[in-house]
MIPA-381094 format. One record per residue: residue in three letters; x, y, z of N, C-alpha, C in turn. Coordinates in steps of 0.1 Angstrom, whole numbers, padded with zeros to 4 digits, always signed. Layout:
BEGIN
alaXYZXYZXYZ
...
//
This chain:
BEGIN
unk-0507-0036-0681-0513-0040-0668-0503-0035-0657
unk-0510-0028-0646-0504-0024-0638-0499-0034-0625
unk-0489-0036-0622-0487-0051-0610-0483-0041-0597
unk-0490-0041-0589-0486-0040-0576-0481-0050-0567
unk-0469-0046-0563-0460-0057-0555-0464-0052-0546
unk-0462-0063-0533-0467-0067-0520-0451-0055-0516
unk-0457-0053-0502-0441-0045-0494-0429-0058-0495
unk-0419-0056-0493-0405-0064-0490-0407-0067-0474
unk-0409-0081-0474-0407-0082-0462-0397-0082-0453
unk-0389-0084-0464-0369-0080-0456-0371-0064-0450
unk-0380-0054-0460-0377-0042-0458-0386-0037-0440
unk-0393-0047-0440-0405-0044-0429-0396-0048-0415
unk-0389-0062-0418-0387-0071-0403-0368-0065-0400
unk-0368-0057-0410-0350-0052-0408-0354-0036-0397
unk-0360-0031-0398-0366-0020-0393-0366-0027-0376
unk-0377-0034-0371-0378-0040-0356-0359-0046-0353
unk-0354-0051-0363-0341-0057-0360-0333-0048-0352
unk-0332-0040-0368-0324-0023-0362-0328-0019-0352
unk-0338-0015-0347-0345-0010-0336-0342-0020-0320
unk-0339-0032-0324-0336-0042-0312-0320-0041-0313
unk-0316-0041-0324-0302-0037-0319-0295-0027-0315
unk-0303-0015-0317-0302+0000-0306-0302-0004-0297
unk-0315-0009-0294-0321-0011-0274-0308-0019-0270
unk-0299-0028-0275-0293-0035-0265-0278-0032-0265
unk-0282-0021-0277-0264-0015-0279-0267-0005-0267
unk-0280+0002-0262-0278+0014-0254-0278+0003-0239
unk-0281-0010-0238-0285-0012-0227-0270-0015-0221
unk-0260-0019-0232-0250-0022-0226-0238-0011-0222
unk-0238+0000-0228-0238+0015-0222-0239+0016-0210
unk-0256+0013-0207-0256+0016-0191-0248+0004-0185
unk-0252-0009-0187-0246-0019-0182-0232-0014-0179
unk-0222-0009-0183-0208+0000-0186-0206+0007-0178
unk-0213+0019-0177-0218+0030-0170-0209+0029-0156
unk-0220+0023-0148-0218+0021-0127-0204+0016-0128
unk-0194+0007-0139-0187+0000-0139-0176+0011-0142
unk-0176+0023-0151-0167+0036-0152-0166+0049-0140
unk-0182+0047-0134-0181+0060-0124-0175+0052-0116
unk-0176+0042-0109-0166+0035-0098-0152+0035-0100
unk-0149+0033-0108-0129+0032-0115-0129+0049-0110
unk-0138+0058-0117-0129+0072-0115-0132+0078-0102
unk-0146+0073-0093-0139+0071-0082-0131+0067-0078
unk-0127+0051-0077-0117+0046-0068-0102+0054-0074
unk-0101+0058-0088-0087+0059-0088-0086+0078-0086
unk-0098+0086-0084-0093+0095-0082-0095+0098-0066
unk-0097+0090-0059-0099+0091-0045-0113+0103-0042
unk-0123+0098-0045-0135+0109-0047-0143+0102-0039
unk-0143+0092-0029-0153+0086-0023-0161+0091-0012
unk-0171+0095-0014-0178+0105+0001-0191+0094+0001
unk-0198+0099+0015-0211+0090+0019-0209+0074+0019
unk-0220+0067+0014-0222+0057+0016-0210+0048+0001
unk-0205+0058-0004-0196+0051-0008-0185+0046-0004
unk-0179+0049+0006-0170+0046+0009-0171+0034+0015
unk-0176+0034+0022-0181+0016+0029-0185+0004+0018
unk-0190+0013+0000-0189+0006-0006-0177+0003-0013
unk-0173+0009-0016-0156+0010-0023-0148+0001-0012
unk-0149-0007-0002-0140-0016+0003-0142-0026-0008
unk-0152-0030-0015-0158-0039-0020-0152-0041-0037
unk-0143-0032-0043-0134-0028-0050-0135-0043-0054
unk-0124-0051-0051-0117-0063-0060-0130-0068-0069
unk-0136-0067-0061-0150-0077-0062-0153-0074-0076
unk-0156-0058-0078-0166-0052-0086-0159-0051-0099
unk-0142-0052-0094-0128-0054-0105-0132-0069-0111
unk-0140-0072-0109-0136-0089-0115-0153-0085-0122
unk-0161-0080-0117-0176-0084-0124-0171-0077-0135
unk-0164-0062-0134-0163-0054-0148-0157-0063-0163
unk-0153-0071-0159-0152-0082-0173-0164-0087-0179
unk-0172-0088-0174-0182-0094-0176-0191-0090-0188
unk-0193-0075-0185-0199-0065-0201-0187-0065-0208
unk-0174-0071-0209-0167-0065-0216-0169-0081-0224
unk-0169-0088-0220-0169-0103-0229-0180-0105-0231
unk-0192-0096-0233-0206-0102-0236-0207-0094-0247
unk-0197-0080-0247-0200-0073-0261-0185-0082-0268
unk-0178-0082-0266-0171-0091-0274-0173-0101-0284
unk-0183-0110-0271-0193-0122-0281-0206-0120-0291
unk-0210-0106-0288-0217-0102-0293-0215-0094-0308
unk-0198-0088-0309-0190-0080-0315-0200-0070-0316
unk-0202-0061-0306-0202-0046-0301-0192-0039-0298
unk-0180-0038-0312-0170-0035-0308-0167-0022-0303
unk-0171-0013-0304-0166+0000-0301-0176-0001-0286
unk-0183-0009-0280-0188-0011-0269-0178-0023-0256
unk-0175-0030-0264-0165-0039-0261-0149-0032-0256
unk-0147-0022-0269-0133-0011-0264-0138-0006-0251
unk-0145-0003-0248-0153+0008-0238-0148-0002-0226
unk-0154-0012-0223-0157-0020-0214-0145-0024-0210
unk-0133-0030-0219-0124-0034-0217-0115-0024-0208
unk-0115-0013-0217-0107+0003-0214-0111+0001-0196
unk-0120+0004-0192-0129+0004-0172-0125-0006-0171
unk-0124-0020-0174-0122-0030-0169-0102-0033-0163
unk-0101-0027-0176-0085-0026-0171-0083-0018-0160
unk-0089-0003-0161-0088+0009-0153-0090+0000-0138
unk-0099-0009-0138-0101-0011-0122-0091-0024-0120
unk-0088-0032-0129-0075-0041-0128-0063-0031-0122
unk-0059-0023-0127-0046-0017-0123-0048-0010-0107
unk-0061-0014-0101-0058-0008-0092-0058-0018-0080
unk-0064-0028-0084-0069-0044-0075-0055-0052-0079
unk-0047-0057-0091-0042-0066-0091-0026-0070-0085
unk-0022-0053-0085-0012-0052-0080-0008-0061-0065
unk-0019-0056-0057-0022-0060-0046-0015-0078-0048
unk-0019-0087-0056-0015-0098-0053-0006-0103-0065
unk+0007-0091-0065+0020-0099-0076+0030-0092-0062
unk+0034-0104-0060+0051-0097-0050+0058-0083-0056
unk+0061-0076-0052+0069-0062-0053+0079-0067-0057
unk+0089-0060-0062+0104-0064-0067+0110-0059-0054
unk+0107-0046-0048+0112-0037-0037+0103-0044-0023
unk+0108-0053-0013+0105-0055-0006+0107-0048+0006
unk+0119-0042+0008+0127-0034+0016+0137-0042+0021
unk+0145-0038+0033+0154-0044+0036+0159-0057+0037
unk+0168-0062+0032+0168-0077+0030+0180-0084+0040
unk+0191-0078+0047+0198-0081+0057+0195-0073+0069
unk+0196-0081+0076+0189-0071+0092+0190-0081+0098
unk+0177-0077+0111+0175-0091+0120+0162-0094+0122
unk+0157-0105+0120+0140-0110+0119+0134-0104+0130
unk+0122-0099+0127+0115-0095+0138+0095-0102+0131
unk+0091-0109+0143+0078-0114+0137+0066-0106+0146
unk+0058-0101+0139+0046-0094+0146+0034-0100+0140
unk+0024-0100+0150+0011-0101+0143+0006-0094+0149
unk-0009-0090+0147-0020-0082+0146-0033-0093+0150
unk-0039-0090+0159-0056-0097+0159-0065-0090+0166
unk-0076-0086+0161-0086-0080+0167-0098-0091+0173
unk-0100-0085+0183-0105-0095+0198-0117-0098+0196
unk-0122-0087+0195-0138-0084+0190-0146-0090+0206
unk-0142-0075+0209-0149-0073+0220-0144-0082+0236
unk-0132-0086+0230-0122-0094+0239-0126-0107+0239
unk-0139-0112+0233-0142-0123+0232-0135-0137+0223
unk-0125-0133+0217-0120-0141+0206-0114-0155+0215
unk-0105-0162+0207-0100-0171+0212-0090-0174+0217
unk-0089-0172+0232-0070-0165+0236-0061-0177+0234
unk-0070-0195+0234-0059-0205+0232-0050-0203+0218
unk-0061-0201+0210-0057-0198+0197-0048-0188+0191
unk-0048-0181+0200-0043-0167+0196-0025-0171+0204
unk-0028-0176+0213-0017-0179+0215-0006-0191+0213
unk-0013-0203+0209-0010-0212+0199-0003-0207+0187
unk-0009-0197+0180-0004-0188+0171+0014-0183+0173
unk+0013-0174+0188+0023-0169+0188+0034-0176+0192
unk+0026-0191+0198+0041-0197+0203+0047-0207+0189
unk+0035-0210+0180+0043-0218+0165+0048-0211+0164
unk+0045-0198+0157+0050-0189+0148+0060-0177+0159
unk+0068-0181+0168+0080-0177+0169+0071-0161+0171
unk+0065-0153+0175+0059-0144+0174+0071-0132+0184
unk+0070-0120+0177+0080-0120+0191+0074-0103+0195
unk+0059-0099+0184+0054-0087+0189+0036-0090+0186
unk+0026-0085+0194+0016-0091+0197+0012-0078+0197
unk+0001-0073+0185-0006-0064+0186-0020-0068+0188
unk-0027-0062+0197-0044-0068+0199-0052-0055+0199
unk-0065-0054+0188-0072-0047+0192-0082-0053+0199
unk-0098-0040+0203-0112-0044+0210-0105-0055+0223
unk-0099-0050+0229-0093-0057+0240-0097-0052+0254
unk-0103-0059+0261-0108-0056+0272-0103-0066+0286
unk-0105-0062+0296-0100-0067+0306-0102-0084+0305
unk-0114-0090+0305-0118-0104+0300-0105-0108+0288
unk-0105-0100+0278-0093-0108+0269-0085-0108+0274
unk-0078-0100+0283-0065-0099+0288-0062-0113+0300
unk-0074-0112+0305-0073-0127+0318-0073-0135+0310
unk-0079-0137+0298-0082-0148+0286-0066-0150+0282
unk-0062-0143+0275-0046-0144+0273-0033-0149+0279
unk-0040-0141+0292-0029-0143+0304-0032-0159+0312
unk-0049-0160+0310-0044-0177+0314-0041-0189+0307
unk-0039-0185+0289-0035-0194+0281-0020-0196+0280
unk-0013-0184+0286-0003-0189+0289+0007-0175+0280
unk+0003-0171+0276+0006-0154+0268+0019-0148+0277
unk+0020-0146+0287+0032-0141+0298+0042-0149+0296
unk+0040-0164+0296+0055-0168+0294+0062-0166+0281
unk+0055-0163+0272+0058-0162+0258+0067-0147+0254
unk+0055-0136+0258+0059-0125+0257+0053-0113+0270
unk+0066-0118+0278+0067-0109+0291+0065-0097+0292
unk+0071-0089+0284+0066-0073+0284+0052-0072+0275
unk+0043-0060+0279+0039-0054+0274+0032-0040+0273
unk+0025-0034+0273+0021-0022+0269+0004-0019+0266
unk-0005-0023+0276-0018-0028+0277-0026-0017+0289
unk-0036-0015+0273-0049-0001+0278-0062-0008+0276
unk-0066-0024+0283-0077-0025+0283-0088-0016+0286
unk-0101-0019+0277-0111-0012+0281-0123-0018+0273
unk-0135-0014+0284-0146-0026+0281-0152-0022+0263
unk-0158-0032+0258-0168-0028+0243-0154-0030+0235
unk-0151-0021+0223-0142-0023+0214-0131-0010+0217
unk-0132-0002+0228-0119+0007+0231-0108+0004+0229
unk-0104-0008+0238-0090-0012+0245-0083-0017+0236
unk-0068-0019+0234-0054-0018+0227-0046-0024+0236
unk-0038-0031+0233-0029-0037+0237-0015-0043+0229
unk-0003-0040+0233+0008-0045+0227+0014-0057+0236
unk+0021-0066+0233+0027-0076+0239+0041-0079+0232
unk+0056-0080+0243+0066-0079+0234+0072-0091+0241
unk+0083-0102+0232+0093-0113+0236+0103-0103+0243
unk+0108-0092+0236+0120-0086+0241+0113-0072+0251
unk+0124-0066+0261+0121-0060+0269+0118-0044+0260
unk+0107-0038+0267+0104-0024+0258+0104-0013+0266
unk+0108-0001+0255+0110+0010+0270+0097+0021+0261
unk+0096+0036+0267+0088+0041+0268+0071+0034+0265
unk+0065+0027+0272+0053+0021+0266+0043+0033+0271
unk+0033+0031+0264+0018+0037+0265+0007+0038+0259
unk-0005+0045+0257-0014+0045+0251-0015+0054+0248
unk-0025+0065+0237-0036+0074+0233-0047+0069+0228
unk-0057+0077+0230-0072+0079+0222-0072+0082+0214
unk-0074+0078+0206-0077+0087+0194-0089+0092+0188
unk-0092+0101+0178-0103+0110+0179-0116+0103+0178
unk-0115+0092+0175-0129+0083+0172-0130+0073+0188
unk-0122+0071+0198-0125+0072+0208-0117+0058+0216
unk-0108+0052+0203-0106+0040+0207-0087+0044+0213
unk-0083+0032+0220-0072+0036+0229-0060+0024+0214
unk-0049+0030+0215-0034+0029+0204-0022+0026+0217
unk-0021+0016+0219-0011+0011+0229+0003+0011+0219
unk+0017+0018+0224+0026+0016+0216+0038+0017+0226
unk+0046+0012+0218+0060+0012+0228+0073+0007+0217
unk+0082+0010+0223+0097+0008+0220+0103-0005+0217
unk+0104-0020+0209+0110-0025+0211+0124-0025+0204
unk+0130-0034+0211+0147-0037+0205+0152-0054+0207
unk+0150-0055+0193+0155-0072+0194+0171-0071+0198
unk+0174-0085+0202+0191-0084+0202+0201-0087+0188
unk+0204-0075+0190+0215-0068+0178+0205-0064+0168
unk+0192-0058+0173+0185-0051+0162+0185-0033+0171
unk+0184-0027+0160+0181-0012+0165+0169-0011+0172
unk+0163+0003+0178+0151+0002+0182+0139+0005+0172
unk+0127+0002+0174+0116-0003+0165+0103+0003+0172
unk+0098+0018+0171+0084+0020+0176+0073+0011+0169
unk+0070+0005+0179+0052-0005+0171+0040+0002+0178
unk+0028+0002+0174+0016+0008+0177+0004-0001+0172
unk-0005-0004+0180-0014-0011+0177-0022-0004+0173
unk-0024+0002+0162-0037+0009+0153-0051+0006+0154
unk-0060+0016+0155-0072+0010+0152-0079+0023+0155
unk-0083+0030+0134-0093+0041+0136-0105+0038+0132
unk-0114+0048+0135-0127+0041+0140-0133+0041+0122
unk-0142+0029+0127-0155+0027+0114-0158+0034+0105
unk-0162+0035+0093-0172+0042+0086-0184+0035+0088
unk-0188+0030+0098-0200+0029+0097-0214+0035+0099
unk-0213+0050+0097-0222+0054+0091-0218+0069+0086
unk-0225+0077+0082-0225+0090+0070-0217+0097+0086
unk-0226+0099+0098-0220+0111+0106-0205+0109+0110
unk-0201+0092+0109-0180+0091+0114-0174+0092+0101
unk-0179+0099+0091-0171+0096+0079-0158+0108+0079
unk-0162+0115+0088-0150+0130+0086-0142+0122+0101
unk-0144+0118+0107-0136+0115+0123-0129+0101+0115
unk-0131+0091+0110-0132+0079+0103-0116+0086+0096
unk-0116+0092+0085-0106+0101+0079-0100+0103+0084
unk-0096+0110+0095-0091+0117+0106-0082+0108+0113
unk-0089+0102+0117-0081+0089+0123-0071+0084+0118
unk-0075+0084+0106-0062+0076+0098-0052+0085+0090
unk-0054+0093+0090-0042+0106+0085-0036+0116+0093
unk-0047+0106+0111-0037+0112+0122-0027+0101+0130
unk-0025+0088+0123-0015+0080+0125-0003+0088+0123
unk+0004+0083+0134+0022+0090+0132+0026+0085+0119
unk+0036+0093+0114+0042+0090+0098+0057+0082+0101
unk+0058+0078+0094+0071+0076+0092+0083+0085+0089
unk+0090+0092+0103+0098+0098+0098+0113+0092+0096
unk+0118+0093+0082+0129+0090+0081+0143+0097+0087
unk+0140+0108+0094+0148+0113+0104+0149+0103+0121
unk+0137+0096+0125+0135+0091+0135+0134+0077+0137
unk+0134+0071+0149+0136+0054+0148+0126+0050+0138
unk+0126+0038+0135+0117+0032+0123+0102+0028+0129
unk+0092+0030+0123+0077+0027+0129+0072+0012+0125
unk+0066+0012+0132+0053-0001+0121+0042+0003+0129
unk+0030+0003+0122+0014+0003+0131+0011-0008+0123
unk+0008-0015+0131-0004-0026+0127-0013-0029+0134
unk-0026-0032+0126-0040-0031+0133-0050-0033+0127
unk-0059-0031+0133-0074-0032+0127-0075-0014+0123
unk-0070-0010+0108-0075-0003+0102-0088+0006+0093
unk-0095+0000+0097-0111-0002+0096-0110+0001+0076
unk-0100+0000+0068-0096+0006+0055-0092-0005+0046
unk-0098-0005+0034-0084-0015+0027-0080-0004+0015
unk-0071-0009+0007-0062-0001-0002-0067+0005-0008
unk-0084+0003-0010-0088+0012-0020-0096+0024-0011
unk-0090+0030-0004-0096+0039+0000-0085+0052+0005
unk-0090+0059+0001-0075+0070-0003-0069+0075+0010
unk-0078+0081+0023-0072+0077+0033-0057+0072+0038
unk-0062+0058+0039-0049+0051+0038-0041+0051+0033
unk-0046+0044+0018-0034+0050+0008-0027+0066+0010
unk-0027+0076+0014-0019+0089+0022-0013+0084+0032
unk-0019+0078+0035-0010+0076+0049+0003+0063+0050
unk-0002+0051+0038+0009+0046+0038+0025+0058+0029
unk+0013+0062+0023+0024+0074+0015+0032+0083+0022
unk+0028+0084+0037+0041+0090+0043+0051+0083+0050
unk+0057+0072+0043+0071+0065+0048+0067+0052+0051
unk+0059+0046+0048+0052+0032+0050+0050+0023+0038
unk+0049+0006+0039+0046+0001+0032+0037-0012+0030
unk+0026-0015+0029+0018-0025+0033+0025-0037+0033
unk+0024-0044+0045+0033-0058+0040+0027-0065+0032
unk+0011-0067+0033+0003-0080+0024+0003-0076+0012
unk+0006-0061+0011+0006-0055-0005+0023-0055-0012
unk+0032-0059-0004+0046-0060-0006+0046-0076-0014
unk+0044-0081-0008+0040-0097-0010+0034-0107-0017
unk+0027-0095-0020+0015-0105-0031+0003-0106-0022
unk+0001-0106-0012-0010-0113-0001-0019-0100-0001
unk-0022-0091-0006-0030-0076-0005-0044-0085-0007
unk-0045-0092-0014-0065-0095-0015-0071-0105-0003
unk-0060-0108+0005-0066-0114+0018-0075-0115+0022
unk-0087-0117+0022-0095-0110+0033-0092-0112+0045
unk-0097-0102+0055-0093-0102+0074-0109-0100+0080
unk-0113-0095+0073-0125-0087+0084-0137-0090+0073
unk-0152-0098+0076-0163-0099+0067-0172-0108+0075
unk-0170-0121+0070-0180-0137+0074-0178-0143+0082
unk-0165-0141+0091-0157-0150+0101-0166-0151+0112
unk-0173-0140+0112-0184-0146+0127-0198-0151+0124
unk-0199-0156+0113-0215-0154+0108-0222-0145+0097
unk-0220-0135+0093-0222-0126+0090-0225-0126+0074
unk-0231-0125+0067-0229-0124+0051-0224-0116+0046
unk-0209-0115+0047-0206-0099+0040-0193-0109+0034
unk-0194-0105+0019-0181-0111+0012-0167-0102+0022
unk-0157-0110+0025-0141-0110+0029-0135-0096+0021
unk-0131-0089+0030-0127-0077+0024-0112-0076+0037
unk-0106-0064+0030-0089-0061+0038-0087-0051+0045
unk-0094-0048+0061-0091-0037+0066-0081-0041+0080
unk-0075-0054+0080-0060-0051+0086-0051-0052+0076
unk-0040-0045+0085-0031-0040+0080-0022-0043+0086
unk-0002-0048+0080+0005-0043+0089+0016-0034+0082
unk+0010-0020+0085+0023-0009+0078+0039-0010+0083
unk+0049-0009+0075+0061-0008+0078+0068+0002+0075
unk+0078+0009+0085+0084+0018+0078+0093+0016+0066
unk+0095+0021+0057+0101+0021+0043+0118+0015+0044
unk+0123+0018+0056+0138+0009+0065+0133-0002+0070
unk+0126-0007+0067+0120-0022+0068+0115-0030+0059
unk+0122-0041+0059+0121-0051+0048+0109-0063+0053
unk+0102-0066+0043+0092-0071+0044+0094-0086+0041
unk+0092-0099+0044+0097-0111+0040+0086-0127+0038
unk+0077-0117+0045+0064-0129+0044+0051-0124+0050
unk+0042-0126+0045+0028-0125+0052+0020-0137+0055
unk+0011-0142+0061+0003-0150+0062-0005-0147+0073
unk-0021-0150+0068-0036-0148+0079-0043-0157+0078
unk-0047-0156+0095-0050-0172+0102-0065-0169+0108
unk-0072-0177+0107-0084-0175+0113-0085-0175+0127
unk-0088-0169+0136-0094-0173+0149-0115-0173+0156
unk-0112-0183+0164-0128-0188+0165-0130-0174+0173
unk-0142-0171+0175-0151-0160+0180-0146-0148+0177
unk-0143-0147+0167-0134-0130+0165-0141-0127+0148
unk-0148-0115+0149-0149-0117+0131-0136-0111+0122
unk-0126-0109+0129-0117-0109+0121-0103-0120+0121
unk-0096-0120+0108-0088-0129+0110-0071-0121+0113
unk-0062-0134+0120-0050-0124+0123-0041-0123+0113
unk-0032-0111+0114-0025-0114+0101-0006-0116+0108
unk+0005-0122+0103+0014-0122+0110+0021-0123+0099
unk+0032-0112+0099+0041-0108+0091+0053-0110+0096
unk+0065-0111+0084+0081-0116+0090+0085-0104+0084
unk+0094-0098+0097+0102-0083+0085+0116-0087+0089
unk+0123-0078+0085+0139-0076+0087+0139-0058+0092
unk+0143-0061+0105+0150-0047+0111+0163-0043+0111
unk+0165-0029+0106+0179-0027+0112+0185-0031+0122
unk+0200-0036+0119+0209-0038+0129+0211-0029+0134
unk+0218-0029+0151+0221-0026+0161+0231-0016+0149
unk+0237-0001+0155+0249+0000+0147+0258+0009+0157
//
């Protein structure tokens, strides 16, 4: 008698299995995918077009990239899981540094010099506040961008002159104008344009028994859209360098940049060193939500120091009607010699 057996149903329902476990082994590939082309942009500095405005957004995308890496994990997709880990790290090494203190701060005996940085936004910000600021915090250099005539009376009737008498001020209406403000007396002061159209107020100070100190209030223009993307660059790799032949610099400002954008990074690389990135404080956010806005907190101020300048603290403060926040840094300057 001949017995015909029924099919194996192990052999029927293992087939749709296998087949379900392809589809989600390829889906986590792609899932992988956007998370590897971003790393080799960010770390080969390849950002053109509309990426670049996205690449501020770096930390962010450094923290999701964990995410496929511990779902194949749990899933043990292991040679899917190496993958993910591998990019995940790749974009760690480039975000986390930002917030572990340097061992190399720079100069550690000198003489204190305190600067901060705030953009006005459109001169409208909050001059009590801004100056509340400078008189706690001992302030003794006052960079302002988008400063306009209005911010300047705003300033000056909070009481800003008695604090820091000299300055070095190229208001101008919209987001043009620049302005520096010094406790100690400053020689050569002035402004330029720069090629995106906005005015860099800078000048000479000299604390007592410190050397002299060029500061510049920075500020190159937007990426805000595809046609400033080449003027946008320009601006920022046409900041003065740090020469170690010449007095010591700092620009600080509204950078329109954070670290992940190569730009900058060149430009801190000619003789400069981020303070918030010296410190631990690099993931700050300055510039995003502060006015309303839905845009997660991202880091495009800055305060560069020249590399003869020791870095000793950072901290950033909010101000009302400004969508960005200030940042005020403690350095150590050379002594007088």
């Amino acid at each position: 008698m001949t017995i015909i057996s029924a099919p194996s149903a192990g052999r029927e329902d293992g087939r749709p299995r296998r087949r379900r476990k392809a589809a989600l082994t390829v889906l986590f590939w792609l899932f992988i995918l956007p998370f590897l082309v971003w790393a080799v942009i960010r770390l080969g500095g390849w950002e053109r077009g509309p990426l670049v405005q996205l690449l501020a957004f770096t930390p962010y995308v450094a923290a999701a990239a964990w995410v496929p890496a511990i779902v194949a994990l749990a899933t043990r997709r292991w040679t899917v899981a190496a993958a993910a880990v591998v990019v995940a790290i790749m974009l760690a090494a480039a975000v986390l540094p930002r917030a572990i203190p340097n061992r190399d701060q720079g100069l550690k005996l000198g003489v204190q010099l305190n600067v901060m940085t705030s953009n006005m936004l459109f001169g409208g910000a909050d001059a009590a506040t801004i100056v509340k600021l400078v008189s706690e915090r001992d302030i003794d250099v006052l960079a302002v961008q988008e400063f306009t005539t209005e911010g300047k009376e705003a300033l000056a009737a909070a009481g800003l002159g008695a604090i820091l008498p000299y300055s070095s001020l190229a208001d101008e209406p919209q987001a043009d104008g620049s302005g520096l403000y010094s406790r100690y007396p400053i020689t050569s002061p002035g402004a330029q344009r720069n090629g995106g159209g906005f005015m860099q107020a800078y000048a000479t100070v000299q604390a007592p028994e410190a050397g002299p100190v060029i500061v510049e209030s920075a500020h190159p223009l937007a990426p805000y859209a595809r046609s400033a993307l080449g003027q946008w660059r320009e601006d920022l790799l046409a900041e003065p360098h740090a020469d170690q032949s010449q007095i010591p610099r700092i620009l600080l400002g509204d950078f329109n940049a954070t670290l992940d954008h190569a730009p900058l990074r060149e430009l801190i690389s000619r003789g400069y060193r981020d303070a918030a990135d010296a410190t631990g404080k690099g993931l700050i956010g300055t510039w995003g939500p502060y006015d309303g806005d839905p845009i997660p907190p991202v880091t495009i101020d800055h305060v560069l120091v020249d590399q003869r300048i020791g870095v000793r603290e950072v901290s950033v403060h909010p101000i009302p009607k400004s969508d960005h926040r200030a940042i005020i840094a403690v350095l150590t300057v050379p002594s007088a010699r």
